[in-house]
MARROVO-188015 format. One record per residue: x, y, z of N, C-alpha, C, O in turn; residue number from 1. Coordinates in steps of 0.02 Angstrom, whole numbers. Example, Ala and Ser with C-alpha at 12.3 -4.5 7.8 and 13.67 -1.06 7.14 Angstrom:
REM MARROVO-188015
REC     nu     nv     nw    cau    cav    caw     cu     cv     cw     ou     ov     ow resi
REC    660   -284    390    615   -225    390    660   -165    390    712   -166    423    1
REC    642   -112    354    684    -53    357    645      2    394    670     57    402    2
//
This chain:
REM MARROVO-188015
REC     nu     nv     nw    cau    cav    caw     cu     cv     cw     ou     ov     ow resi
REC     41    -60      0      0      0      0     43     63      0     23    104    -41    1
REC    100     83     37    135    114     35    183    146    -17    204    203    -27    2
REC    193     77    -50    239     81    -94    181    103   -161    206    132   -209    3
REC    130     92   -162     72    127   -218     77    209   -191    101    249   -230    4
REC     58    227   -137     33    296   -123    101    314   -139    102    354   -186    5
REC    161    298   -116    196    355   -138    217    362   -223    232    419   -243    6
REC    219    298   -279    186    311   -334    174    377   -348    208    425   -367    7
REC     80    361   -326     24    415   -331     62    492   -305     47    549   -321    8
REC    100    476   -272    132    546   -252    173    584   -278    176    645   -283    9
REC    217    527   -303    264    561   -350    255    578   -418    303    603   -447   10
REC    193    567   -454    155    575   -493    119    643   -494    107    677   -544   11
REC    105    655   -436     75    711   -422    101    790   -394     73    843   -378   12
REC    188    759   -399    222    797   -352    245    852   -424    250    913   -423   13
REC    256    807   -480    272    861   -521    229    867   -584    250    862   -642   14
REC    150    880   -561     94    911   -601     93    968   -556     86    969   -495   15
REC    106   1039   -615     82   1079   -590      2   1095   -577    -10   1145   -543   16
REC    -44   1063   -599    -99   1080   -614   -124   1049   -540   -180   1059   -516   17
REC    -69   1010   -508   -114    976   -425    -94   1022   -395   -139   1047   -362   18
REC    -24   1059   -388    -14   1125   -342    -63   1185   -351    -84   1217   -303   19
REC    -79   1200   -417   -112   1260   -414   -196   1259   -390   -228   1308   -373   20
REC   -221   1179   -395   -298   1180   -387   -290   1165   -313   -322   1202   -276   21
REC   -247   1107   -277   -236   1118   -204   -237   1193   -175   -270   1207   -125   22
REC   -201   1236   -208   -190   1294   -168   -252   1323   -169   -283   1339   -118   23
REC   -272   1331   -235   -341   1363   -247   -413   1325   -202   -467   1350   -186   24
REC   -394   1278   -194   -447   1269   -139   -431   1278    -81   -468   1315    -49   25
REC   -395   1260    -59   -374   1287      5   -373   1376     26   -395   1402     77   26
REC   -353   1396     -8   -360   1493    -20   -442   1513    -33   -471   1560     -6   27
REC   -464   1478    -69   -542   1500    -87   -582   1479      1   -612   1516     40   28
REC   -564   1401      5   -615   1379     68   -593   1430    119   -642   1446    153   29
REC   -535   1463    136   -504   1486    196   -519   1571    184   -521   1612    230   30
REC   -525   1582    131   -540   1654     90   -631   1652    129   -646   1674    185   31
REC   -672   1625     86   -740   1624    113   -770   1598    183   -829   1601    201   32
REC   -715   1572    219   -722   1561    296   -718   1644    321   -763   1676    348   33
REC   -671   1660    309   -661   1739    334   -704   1794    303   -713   1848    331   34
REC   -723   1781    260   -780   1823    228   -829   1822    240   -857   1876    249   35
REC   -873   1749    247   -955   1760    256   -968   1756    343  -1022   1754    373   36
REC   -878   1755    379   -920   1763    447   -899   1822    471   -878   1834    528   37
REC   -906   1862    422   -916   1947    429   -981   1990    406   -990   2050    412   38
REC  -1024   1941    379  -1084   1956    348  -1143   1961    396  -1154   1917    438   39
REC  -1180   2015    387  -1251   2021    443  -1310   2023    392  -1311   2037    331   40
REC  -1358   2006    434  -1429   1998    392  -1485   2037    407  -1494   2025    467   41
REC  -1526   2074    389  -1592   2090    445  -1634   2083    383  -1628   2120    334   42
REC  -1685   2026    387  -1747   2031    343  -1807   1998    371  -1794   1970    424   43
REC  -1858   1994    355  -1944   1977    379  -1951   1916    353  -1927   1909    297   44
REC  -1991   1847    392  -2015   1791    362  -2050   1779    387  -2047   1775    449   45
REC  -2111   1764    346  -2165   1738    398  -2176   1806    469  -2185   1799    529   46
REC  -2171   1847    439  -2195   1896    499  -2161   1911    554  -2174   1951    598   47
REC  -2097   1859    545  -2031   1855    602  -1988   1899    553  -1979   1896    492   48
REC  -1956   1956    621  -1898   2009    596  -1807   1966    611  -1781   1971    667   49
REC  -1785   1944    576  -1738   1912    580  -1660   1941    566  -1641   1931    509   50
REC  -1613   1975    611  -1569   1993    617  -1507   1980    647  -1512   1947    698   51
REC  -1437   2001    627  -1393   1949    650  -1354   1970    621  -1356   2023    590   52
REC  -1285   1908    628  -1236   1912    590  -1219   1845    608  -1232   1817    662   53
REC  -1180   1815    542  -1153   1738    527  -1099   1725    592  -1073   1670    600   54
REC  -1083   1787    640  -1011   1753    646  -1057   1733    731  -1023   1720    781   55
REC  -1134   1735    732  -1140   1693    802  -1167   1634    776  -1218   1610    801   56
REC  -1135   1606    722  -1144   1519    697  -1083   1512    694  -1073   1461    660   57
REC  -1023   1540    715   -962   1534    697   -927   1497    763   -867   1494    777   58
REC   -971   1477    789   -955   1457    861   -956   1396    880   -975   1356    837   59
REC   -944   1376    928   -941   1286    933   -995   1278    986   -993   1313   1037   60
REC  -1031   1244    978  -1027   1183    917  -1049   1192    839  -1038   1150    795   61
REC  -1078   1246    832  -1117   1250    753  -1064   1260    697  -1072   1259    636   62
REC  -1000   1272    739   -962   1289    688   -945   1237    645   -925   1253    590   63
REC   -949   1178    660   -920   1106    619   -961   1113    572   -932   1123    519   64
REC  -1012   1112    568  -1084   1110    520  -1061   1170    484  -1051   1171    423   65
REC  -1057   1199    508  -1048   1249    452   -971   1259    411   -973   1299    364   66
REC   -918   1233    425   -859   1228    372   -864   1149    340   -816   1135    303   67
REC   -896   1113    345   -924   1063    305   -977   1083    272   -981   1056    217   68
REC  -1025   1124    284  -1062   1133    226  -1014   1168    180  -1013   1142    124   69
REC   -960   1238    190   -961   1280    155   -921   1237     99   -924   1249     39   70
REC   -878   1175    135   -827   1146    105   -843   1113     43   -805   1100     -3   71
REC   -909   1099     49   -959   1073    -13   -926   1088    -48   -884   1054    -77   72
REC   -942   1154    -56   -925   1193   -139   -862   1211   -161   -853   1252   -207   73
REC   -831   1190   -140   -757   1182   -162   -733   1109   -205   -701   1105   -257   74
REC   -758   1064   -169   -752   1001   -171   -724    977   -257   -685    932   -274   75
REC   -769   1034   -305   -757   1011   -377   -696   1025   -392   -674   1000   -443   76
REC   -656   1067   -355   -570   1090   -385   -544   1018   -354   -490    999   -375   77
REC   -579    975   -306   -516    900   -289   -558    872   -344   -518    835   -371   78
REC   -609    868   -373   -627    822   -433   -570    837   -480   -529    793   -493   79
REC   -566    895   -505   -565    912   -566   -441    881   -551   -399    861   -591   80
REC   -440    893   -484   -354    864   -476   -359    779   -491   -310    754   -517   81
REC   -426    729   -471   -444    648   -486   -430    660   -555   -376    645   -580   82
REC   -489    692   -597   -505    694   -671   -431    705   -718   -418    664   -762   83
REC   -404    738   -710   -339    770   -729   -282    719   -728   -239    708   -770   84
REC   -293    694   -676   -237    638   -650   -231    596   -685   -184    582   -723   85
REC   -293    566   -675   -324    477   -719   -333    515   -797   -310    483   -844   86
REC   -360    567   -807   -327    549   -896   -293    589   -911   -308    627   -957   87
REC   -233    593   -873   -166    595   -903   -128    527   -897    -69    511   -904   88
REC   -169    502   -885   -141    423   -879   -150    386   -952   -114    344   -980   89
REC   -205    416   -970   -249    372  -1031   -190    423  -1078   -142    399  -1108   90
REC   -203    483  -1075   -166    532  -1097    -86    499  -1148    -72    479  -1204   91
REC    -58    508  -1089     25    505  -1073     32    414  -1084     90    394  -1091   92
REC    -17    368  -1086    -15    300  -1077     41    268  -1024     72    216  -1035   93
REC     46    301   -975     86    304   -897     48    237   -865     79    203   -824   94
REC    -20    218   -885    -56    152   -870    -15     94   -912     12     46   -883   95
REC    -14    102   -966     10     38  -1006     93     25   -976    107    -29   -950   96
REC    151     85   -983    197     95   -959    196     45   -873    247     10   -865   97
REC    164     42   -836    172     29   -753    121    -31   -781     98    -61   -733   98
REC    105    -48   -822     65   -120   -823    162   -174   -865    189   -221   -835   99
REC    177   -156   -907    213   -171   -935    286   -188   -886    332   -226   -897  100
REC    271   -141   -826    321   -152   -802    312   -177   -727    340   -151   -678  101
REC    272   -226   -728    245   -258   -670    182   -243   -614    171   -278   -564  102
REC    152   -198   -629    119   -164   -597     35   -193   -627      9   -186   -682  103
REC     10   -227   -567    -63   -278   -590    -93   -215   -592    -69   -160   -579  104
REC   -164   -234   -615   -230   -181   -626   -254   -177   -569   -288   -128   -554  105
REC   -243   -217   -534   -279   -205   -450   -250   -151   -423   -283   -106   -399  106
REC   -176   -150   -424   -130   -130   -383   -143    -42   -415   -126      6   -382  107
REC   -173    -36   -481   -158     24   -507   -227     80   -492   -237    140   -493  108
REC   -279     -1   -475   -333     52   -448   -344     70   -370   -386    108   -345  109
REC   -293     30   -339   -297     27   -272   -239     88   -262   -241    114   -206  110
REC   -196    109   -302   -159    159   -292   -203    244   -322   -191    295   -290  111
REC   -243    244   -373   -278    303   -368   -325    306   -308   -338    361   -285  112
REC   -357    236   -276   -419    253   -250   -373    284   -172   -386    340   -150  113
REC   -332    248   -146   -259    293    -95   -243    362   -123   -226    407    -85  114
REC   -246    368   -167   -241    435   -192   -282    480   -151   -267    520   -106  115
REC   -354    457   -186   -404    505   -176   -433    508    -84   -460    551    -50  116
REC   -411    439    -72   -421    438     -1   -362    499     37   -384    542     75  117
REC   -297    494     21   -279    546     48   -293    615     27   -275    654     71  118
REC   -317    646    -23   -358    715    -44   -416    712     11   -432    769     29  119
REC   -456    654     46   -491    677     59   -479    672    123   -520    708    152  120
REC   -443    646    160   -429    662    224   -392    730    235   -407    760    287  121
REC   -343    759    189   -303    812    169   -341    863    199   -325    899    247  122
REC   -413    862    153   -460    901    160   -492    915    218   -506    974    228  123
REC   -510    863    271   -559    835    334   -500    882    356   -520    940    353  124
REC   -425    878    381   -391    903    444   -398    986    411   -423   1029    447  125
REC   -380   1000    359   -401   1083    343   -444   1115    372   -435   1166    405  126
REC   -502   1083    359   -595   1083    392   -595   1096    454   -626   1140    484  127
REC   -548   1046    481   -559   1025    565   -502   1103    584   -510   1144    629  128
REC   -468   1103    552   -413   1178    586   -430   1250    579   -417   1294    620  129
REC   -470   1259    503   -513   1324    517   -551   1303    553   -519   1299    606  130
REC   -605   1284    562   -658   1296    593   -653   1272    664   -705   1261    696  131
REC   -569   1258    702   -552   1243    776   -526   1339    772   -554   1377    812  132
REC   -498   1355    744   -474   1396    737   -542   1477    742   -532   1527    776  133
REC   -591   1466    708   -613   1497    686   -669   1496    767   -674   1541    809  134
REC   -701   1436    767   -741   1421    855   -703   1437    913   -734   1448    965  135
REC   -612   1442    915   -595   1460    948   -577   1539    974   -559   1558   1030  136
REC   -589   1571    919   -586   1645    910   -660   1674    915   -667   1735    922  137
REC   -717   1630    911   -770   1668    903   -820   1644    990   -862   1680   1018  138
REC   -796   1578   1013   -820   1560   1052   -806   1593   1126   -762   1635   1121  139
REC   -824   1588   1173   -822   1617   1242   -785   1552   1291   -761   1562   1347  140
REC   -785   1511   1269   -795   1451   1306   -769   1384   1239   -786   1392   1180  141
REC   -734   1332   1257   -702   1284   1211   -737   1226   1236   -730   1172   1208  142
REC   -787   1234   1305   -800   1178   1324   -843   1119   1298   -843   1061   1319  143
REC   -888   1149   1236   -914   1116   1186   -867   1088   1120   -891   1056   1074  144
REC   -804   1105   1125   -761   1102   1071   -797   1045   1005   -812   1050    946  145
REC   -801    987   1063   -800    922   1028   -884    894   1006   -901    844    973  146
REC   -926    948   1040   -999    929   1010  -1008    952    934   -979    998    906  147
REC  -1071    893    898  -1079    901    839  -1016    876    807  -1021    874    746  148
REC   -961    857    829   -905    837    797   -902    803    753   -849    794    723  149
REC   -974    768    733   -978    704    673   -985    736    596   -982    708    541  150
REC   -996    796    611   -997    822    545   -923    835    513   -918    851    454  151
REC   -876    830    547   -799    828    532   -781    753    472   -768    750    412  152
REC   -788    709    519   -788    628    479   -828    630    413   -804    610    360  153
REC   -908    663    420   -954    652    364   -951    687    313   -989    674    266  154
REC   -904    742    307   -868    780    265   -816    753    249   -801    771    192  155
REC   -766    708    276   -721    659    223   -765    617    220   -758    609    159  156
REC   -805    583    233   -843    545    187   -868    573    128   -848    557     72  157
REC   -909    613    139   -951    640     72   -888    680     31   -911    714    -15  158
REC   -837    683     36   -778    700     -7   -766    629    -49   -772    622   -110  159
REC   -746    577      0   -742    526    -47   -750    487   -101   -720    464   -149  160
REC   -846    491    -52   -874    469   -118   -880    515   -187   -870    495   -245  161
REC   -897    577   -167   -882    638   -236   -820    631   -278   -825    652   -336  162
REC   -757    601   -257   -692    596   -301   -708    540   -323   -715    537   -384  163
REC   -720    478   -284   -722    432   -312   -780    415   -376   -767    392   -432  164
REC   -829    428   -356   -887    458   -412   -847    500   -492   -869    490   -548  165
REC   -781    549   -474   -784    592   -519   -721    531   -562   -707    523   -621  166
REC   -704    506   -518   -630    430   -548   -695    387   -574   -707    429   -618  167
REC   -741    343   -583   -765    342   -603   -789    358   -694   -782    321   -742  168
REC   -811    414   -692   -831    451   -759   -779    458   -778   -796    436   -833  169
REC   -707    472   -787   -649    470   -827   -645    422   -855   -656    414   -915  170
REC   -615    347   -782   -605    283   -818   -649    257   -875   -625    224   -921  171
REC   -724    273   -872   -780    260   -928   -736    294   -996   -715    269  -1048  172
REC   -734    394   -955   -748    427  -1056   -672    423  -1052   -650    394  -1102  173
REC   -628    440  -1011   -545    443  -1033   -513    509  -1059   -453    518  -1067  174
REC   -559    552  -1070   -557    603  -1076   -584    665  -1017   -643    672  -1000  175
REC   -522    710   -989   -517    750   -934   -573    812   -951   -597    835   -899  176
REC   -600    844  -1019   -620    892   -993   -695    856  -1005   -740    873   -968  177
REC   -707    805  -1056   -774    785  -1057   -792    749   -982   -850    756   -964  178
REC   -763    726   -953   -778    696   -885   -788    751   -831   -828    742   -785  179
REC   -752    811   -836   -771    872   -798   -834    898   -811   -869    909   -762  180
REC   -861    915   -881   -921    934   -911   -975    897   -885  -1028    925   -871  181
REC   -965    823   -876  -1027    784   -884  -1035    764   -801  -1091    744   -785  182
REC   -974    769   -735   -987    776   -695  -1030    853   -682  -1089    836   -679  183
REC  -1027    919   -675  -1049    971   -686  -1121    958   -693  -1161    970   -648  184
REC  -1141    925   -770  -1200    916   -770  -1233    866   -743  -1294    867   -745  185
REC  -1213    836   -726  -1240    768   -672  -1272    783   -603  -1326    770   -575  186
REC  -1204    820   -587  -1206    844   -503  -1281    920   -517  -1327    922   -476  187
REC  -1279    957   -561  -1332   1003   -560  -1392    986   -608  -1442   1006   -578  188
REC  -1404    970   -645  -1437    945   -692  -1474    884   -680  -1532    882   -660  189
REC  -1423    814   -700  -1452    755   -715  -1481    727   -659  -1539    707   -657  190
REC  -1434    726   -606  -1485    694   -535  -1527    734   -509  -1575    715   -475  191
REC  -1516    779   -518  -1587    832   -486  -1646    805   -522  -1690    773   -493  192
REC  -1649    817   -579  -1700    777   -599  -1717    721   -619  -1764    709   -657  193
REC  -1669    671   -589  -1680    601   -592  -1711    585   -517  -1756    544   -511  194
REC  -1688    615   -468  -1701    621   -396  -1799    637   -371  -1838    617   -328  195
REC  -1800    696   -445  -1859    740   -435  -1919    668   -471  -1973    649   -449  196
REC  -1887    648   -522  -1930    598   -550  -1935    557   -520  -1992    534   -527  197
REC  -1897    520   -475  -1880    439   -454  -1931    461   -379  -1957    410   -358  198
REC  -1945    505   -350  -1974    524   -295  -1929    517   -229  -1874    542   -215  199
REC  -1977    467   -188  -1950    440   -131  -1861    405   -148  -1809    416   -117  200
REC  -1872    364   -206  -1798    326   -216  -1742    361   -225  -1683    347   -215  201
REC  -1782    431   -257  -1697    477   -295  -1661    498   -228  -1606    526   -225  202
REC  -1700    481   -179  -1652    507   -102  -1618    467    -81  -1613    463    -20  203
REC  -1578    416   -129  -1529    384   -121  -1487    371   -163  -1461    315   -168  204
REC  -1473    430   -207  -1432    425   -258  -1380    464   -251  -1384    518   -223  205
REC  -1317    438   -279  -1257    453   -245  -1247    534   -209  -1230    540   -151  206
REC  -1261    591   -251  -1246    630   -233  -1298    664   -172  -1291    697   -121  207
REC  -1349    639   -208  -1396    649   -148  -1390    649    -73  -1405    684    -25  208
REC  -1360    593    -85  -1343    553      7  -1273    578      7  -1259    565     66  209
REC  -1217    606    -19  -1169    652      1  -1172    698     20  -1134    719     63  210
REC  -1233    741    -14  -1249    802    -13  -1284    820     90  -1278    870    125  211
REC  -1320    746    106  -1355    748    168  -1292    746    224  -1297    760    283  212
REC  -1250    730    199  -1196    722    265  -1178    794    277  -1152    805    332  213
REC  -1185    839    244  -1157    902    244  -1220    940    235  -1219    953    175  214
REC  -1286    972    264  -1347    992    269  -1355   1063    266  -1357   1089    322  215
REC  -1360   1094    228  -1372   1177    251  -1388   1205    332  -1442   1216    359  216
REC  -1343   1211    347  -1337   1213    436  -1382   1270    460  -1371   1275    520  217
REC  -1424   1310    444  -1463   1350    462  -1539   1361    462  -1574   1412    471  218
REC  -1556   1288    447  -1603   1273    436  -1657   1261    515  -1716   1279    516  219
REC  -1631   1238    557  -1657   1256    615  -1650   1340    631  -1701   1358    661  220
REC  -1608   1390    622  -1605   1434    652  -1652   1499    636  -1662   1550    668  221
REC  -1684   1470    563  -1762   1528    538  -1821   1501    576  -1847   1446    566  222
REC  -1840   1549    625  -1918   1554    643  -1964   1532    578  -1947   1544    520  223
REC  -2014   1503    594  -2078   1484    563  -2057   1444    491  -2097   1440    445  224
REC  -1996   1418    489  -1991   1362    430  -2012   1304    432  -2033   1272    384  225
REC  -2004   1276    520  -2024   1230    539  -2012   1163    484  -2054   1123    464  226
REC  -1919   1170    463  -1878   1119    440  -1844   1085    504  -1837   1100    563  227
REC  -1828   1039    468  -1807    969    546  -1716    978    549  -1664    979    516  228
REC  -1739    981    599  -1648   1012    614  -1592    969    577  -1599    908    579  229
REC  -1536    995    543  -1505    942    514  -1461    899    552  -1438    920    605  230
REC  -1449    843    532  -1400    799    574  -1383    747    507  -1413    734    455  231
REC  -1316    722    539  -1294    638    525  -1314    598    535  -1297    576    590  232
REC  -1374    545    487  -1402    526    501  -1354    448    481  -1322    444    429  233
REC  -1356    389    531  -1349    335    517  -1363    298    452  -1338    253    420  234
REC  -1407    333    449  -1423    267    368  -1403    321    305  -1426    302    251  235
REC  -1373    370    302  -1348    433    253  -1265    374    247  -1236    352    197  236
REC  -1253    369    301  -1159    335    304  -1174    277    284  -1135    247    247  237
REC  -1225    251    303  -1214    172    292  -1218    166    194  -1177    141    156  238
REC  -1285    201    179  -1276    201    110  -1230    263     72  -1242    272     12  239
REC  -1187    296     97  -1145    325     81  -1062    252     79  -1021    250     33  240
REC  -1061    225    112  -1032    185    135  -1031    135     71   -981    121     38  241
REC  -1096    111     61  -1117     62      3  -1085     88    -85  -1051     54   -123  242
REC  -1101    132    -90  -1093    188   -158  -1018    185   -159   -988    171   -211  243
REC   -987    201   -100   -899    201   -108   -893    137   -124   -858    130   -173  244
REC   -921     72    -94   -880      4   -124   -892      4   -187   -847     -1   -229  245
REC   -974     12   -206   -965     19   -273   -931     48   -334   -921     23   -389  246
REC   -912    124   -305   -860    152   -363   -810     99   -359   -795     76   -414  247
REC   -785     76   -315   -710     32   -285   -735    -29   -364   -694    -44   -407  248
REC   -788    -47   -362   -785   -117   -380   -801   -103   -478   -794   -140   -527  249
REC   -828    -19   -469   -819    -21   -556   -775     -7   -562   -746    -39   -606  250
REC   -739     38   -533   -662     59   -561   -615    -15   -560   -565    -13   -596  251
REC   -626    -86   -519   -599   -117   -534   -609   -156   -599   -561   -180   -630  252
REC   -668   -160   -618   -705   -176   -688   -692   -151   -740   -683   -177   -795  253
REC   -691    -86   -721   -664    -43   -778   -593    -48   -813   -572    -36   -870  254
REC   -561    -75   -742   -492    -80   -763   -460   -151   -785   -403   -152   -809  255
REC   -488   -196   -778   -474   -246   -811   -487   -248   -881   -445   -279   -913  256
REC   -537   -221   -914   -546   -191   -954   -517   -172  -1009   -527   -197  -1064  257
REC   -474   -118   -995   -433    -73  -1026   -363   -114  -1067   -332   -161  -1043  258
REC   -354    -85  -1123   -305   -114  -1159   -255    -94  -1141   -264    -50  -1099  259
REC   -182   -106  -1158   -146    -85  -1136    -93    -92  -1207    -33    -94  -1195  260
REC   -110    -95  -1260    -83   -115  -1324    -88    -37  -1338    -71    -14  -1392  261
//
């Protein structure tokens, strides 16, 4: 295993295109941490006058929930470092090369999917340091530090499965920017309304159930919405859980597959 990740590492050590989208997410997520918890609100709902400012959600415990949601939206710059990777593989034929030279198909998908597992833990301790960082500067008190803490873990989960999902659609098209395009439209487009059609069932489709581990965190905090407070729900991981073996088991399909002529 070791001897794969660092591979994957050294592979990655001299693409510029993984330094500049690493940084860029990391600068953007840490950029809009400091930004929107400078933002105040005062508007009417439902007849309730609602005023404030973001930075008394900036506090612990709400603060976990809330740098996992924001982290969401970043998430497509670590797709687009998976997508990039794997077809420059198809690309560069760097697959046929490490097949030729002893390197099984197992071993080559078990070294991207270590890949992406470390992007996404990469990601989880970032998460966990602004927003210790950020609850510790805004809070009065650390003595809640560790409540709500599950939203830390369920944000490298729902990272996971999103890379692994986006490794996936490459190994199929093999091509980096059509696999970016058609994730894009998938994630906004195609499952929304496969979700909207399928009813009750589309609430278990991959992104769907990624999307629940990480909940719009303010949804308890509007008077008269009378939405159900968000949480981590057990059966969100378990079939979040399910969806990751499965990418695991097409990308191994996929890769037996593949020619290497």
């Amino acid at each position: 295993m070791n001897r794969l990740l660092r591979i994957e590492i050294r592979k990655l050590k001299n693409s510029a295109s993984f330094w500049v989208l690493s940084g860029l997410y990391a600068l953007m997520f840490v950029f809009a941490v400091y930004t929107i918890q400078n933002f105040t609100f005062d508007f009417n709902f439902n007849g309730n006058t609602i005023n404030g400012g973001v930075r008394q959600f900036m506090v612990f415990p709400s603060v976990w929930q809330n740098m996992a949601w924001l982290a969401s939206f970043f998430r497509i710059l670590l797709a687009i470092i998976v997508i990039t990777s794997i077809g420059n593989e198809y690309m560069f034929r760097t697959f046929r090369q490490g097949i030729i030279n002893g390197m099984s198909r197992t071993e080559f998908v078990l070294g991207k999917v270590l890949a992406i597992l470390l992007f996404s833990l990469s990601a989880m301790v970032l998460i966990f340091v602004v927003g210790a960082s950020i609850g510790l500067a805004n809070s009065s008190s650390a003595s809640r530090f560790f409540d709500h803490f599950e939203y830390i873990p369920a944000i490298g989960l729902a990272t996971l499965g999103y890379l692994l999902f986006a490794a996936v659609l490459v190994f199929f098209l093999k091509k980096s920017a059509l696999s970016i395009a058609l994730l894009l439209a998938y994630s906004y487009v195609i499952e929304p309304l496969l979700a909207w059609r399928l009813d009750g069932i589309g609430r278990y489709l991959p992104l769907k159930v990624f999307d629940r581990l990480n909940t719009f965190p303010y949804k308890d905090s509007v008077p008269g919405m009378n939405w159900e407070a968000p949480l981590v729900y057990p059966e969100d991981v378990a079939v979040s859980v399910v969806w990751i073996g499965l990418f695991v088991l097409v990308l191994l399909a996929c890769t037996r597959k593949m020619e290497i002529r």
